[in-house]
N, C-alpha and C positions, 0 to 999 in steps of 0.2 A: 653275233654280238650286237650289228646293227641293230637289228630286229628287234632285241629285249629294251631297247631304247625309242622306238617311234612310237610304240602303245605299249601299254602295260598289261593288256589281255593276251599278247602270247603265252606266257606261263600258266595262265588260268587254260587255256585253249587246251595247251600241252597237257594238263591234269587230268582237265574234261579227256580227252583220248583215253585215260588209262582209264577214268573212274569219278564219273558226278560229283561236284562239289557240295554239300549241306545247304548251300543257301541255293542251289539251284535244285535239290532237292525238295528245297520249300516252296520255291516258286514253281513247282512243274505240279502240285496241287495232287489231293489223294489219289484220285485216279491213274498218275502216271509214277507216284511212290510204290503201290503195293506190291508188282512183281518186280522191285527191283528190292523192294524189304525180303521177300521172299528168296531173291536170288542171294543175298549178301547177310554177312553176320552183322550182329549190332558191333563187333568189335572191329570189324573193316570201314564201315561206316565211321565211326569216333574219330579212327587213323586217318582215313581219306580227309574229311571234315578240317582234321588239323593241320596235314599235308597244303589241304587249301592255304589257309589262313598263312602258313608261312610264305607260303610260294609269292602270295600278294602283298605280304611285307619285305621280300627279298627285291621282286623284279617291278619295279614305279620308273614312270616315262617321267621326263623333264617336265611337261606339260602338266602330270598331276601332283609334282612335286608344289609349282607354284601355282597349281588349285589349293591346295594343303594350305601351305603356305597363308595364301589370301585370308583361309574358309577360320571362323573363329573357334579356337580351342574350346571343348568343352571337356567337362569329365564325366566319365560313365563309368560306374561302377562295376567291376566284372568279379567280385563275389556272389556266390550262387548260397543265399540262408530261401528259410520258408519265409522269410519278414518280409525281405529283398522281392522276393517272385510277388509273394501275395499281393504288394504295393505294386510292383509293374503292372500287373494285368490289371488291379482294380483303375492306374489312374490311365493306363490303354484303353479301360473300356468303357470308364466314365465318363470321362472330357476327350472329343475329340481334336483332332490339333483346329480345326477352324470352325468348332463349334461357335454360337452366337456367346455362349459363355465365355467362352475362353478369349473371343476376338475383344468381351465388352470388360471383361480383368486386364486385360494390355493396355489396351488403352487410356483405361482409371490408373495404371499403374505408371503412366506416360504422363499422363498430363498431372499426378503427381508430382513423379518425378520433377517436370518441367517448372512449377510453382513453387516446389523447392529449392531447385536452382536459381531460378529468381530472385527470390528474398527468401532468409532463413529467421525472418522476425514472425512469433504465432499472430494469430488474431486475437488472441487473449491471456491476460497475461497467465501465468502459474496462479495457483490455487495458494501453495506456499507462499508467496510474496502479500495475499493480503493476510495472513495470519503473523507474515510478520513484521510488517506495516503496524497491525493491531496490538501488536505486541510492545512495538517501541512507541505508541499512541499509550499505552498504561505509563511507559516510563515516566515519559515527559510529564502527563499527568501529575506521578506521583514525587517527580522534580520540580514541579509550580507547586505543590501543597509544602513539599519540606523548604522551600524558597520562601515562603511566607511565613511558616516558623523561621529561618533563620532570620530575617527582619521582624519580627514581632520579639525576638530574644535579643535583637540590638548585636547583633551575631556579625551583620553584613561589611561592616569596617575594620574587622579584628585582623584582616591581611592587608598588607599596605600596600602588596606588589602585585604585577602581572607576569607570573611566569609559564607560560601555557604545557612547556617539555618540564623542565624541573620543577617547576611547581608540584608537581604530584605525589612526592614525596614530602611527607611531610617531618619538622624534627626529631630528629632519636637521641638525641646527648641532650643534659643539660644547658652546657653552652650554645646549642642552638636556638633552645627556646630563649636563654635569655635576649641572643641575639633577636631572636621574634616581637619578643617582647617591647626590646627597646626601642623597636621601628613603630611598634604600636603608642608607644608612650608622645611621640611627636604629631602624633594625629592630634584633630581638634576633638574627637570626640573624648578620647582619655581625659583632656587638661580641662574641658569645661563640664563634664557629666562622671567618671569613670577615673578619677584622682587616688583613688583611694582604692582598687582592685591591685590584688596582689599576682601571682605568677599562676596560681591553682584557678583562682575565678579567670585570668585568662586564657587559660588551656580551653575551658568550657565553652568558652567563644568562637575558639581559633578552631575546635574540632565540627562544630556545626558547619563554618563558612568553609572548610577545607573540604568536609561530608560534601557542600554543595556542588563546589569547584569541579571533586573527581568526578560524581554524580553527572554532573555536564560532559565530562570527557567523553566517559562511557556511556553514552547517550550517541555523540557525533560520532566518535568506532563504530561502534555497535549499527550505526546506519552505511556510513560509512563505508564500509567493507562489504556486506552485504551486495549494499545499489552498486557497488562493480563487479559482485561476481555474479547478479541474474543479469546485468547486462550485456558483461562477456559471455556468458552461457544460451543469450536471447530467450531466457527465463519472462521476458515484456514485452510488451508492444513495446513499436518507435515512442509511442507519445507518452507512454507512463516510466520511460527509461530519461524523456526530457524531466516530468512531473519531480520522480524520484531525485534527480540532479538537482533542479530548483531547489528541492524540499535541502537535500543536503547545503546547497548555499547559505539557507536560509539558518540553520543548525550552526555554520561560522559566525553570518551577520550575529547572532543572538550570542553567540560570547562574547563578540567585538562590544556588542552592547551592554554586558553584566559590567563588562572592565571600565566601561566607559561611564554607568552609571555609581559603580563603586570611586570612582576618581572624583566624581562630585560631590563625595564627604568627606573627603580630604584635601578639599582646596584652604586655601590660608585666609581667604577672607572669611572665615566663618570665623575667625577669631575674635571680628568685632564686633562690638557690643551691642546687643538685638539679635545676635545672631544662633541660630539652633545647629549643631553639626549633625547632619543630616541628609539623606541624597536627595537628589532633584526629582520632584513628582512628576516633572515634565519624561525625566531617564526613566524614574521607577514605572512607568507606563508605557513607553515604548518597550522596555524589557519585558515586558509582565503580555504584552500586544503580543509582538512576537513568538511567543511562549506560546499564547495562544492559537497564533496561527499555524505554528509548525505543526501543535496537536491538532487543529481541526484540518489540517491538511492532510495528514495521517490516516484519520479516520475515515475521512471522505473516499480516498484513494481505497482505501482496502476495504469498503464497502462496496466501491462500484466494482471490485475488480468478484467479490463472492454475489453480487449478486447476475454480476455476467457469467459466472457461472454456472448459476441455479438459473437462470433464462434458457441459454444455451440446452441444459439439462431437459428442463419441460417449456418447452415452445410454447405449448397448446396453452397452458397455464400462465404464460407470460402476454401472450398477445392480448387475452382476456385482460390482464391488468393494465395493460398499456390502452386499448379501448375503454375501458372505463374513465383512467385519465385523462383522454380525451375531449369525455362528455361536456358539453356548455357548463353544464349544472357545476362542476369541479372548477375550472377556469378563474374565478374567484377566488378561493380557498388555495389553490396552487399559487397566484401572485403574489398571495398577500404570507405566505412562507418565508421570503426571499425578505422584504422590509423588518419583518416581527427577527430574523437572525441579524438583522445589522442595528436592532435598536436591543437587541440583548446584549450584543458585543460592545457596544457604545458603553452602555451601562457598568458594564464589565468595568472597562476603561476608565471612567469616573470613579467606580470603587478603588482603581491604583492610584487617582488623584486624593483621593479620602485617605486611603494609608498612608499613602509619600508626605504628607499636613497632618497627619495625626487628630485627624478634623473628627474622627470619631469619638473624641474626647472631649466635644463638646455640646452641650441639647441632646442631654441622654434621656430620652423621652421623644415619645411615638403616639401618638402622630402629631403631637404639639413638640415647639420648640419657642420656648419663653411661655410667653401670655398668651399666644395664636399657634395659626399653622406654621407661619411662617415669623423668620424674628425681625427688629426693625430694620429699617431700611438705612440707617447710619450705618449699621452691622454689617449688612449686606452691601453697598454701594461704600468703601473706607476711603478716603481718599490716600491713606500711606500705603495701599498697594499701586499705584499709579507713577508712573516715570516720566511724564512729560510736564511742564509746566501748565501747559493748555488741557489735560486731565481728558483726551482723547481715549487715551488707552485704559480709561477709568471702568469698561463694562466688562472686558474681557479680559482683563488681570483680576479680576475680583472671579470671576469667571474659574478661575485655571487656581488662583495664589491663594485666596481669601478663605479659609476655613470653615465661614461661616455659612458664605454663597456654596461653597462647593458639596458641604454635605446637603446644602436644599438642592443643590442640582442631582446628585444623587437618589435623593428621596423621589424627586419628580421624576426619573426615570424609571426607577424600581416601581413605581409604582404606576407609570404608566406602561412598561415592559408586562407586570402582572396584568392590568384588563385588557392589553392587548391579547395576551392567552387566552387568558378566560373568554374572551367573546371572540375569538375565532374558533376554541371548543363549540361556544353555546351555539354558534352558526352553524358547526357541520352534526349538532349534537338536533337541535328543534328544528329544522329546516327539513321537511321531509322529501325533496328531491335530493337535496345534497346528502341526505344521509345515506339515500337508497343508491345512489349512486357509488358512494366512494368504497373501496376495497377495502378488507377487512385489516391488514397490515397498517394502512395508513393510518384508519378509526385506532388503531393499536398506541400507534406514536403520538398522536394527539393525546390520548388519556397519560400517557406518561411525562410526555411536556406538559402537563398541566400538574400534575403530581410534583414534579421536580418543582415547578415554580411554589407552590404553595411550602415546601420544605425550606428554598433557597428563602424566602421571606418571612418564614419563623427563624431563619438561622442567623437573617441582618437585624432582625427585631429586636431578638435576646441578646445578639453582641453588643447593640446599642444600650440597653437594659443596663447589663453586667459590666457596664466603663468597659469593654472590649477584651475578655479574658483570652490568652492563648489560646485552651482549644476551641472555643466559639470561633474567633476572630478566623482561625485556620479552617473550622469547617465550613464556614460562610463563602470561603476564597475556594475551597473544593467546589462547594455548590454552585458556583456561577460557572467552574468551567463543566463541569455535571448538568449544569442547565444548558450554555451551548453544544453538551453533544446528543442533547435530544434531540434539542434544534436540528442541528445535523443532519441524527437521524430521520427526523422527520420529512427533511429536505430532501434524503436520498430515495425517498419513496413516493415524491410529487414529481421528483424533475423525469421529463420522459426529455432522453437525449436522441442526437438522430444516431449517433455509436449503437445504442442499445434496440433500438429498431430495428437498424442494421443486423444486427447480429440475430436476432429473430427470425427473421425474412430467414435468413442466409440456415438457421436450426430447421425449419419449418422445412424450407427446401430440401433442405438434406433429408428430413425426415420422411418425408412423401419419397425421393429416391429410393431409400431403401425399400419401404414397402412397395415400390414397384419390382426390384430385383426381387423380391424375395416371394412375390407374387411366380415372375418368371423361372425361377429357380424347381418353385414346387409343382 
């Protein structure tokens, strides 16, 4: 009894006396098999074989109990098909266990591993994220263009409240609306413009600005929800999961601001005399700004994220562009990208000081206004926009307030926004190093920034023309944010970032790895 306990090969010992076990069968190799095949049946052999097998699961020493123990559990299959057999011998006699193959997949499979455990953030973001980045860049889009219809239909004052949760709902019984109604009747805009609109012409009103309202809502969800589930899923890099948060900040700021610029048409001093009830072109611009930037933030982000990965995809093809941006010859042309999109966006921004004054209503005529290009200078320079006695404040309240000065300031930007395009076209258009040089994508977005601008400025022409019709006035306000996301795009194909170089190197590298394995392999 001792004995079956100091080592576990007595019972094997004991077997071997009466009758070779099957694996020592195998190990005693053909030569010392065949007269013992000859002496024994295949059915004593089976039996002996299985006699073994149990005898060395019955009688285990202490000793290899806590070998067992230590040694780590694997499983092994002991179904016997043709699938089963065929796969063992082929992956036995493919890969050996310390083949150079086999040592150089552990190790990739290791230091995977190990990088994973590390950080579980990709190096780029999902593919998904900018298509749906792009997607809520239309919305917003298409919530700045029905934003300027509802200001152009005088729509914007028809709610008197801020209610962000119930507001949404808008009235279903008659006593509600009268109830709407009657909040609208104490506005100023009702008592000195809109006296005489009944319950039916205010439903019209109230459905535009409420259209806007949800519009808004479902705009900030719709992102909202989203940017927390690719960032709890690590759907993003670290830095496009801050991007995307900013971006959502900025989606609150931007209601905080519609409410804030609606509250400036309903203040009580408009009710004295001189007075227009109307929002503040100082709010209608900063809303109209903001609007702007959340879309061009949008775009940006979900351009850089597709074209990291079409880089990624073709290295060889990406390097080439990157060296070409490079070149002296471009250095020029790539600067001067960056000023031509803040003197568009500028321009923008005057166009919300032109609306918020209704300055387009006046010097309807291109490129004259009066007698000249420009109209007197009483006109321009008034002193009843000035608030100081000392008439300090007399250049840049006429500046911002003055209907007159503001659509000449206007004009002098649109119009210097256009030959800034145009002659940074004609530079990389006649200039025959910089043409030769610049990639064909890029030559691509300049022709379309230049196309955009010549449409945006048939579009300010004829609204100025037509006393400022709805849909002119409304496509003129698409076309500017249509003009900066050519811009945009055209930015997103000059700026070489050190990200996207990065990531090149890092495609290039991997790509030579592989062709060396696979060199090795064959």
């Amino acid at each position: 009894m001792h004995a079956s306990y100091t080592h576990c090969s007595s019972p094997q010992l004991a077997l071997a006396a009466i009758l070779p076990s099957a694996s020592q069968l195998t190990k005693q190799g053909p030569a010392s098999f065949e007269p013992l095949r000859m002496f024994l049946s295949p059915l004593r052999i089976r039996l002996a074989s299985k006699a073994s097998r149990i005898l060395e699961e019955a009688f285990v020493c202490k000793r290899c109990l806590q070998h067992q123990s230590k040694a780590r559990k694997q499983f092994t299959s002991t179904r016997q098909t043709p699938f089963l057999n065929a796969f063992r011998r082929h992956q036995s006699s493919s890969i050996a266990p310390n083949s150079p193959t086999t040592s150089a997949l552990n190790q990739a499979i290791q230091s995977a591993s190990r990088s994973t455990s590390q950080s579980s953030w990709p190096k780029t973001s999902h593919k998904s994220v900018a298509y749906w980045l792009l997607g809520s860049a239309a919305s917003v889009f298409g919530i700045v263009v029905f934003g300027g219809l509802t200001r152009l239909t005088e729509s914007g004052l028809s709610i008197t409240e801020w209610r962000p949760v119930t507001g949404s709902l808008p009235p279903r019984h008659e006593a509600d609306w009268e109830e709407e109604f009657a909040r609208y009747k104490l506005s100023p805009e009702f008592k000195m413009l809109n006296s005489r609109m009944n319950l039916e012409e205010f439903k019209q009103i109230y459905w535009m600005e409420w259209t806007h309202r949800l519009w808004g809502r479902v705009v900030g969800v719709t992102f909202l929800l989203p940017t927390a589930y690719f960032v709890i899923r690590r759907r993003v890099t670290p830095g496009m999961a801050w991007k995307l948060t900013g971006i959502c900040g900025m989606i609150g700021f931007q209601g905080f601001l519609g409410w804030w610029m609606v509250k400036s048409g309903l203040k009580d001093d408009l009710f004295e005399q001189g007075k227009h009830p109307r929002v503040s072109q100082y709010r209608l611009a900063a809303h109209l700004g903001t609007a702007f930037a959340v879309y061009l933030a949008m775009v940006w982000n979900g351009l850089s994220i597709l074209r990291e990965h079409r880089w990624s995809q073709k290295p060889s093809e990406a390097i080439n562009v990157l060296n070409a941006l490079r070149k002296p010859e471009l250095m020029p042309f790539r600067r001067l990208v960056g000023p031509l999109s803040v003197l568009v966006f500028v321009t923008a921004m005057s166009g919300a000081l032109v609306a918020g004054l209704d300055a387009g209503l006046i010097y309807n005529d291109f490129p004259w206004m009066g007698q000249g290009l420009i109209p007197p200078k009483r006109e321009m320079l008034d002193s009843f926009y000035s608030h100081r006695p000392d008439e300090k404040d007399l250049v840049w309240r006429n500046m911002l307030e003055n209907p007159v000065l503001v659509q000449l300031d206007h004009r002098i930007l649109a119009t210097t926004s256009f030959c800034a395009i145009i002659g940074l076209w004609a530079y990389s258009r006649f200039n025959p190093r910089v043409r030769a040089a610049m990639p064909r994508e890029v030559s691509k977005a300049t022709r379309g920034v230049v196309h955009l601008a010549l449409l945006q400025v048939t579009l300010g022409i004829t609204t100025l023309w037509y006393l400022v019709p709805t849909p002119l006035a409304a496509a003129h306000q698409a076309g500017a944010l249509a003009l900066l996301t050519g811009v945009a795009l055209l930015g997103s194909r000059v700026v070489v970032s050190r990200r996207g170089v990065r990531l090149v190197e890092q495609a290039l590298k991997l790509a030579k790895e592989k062709k060396v394995e696979v060199k090795k392999i064959a």
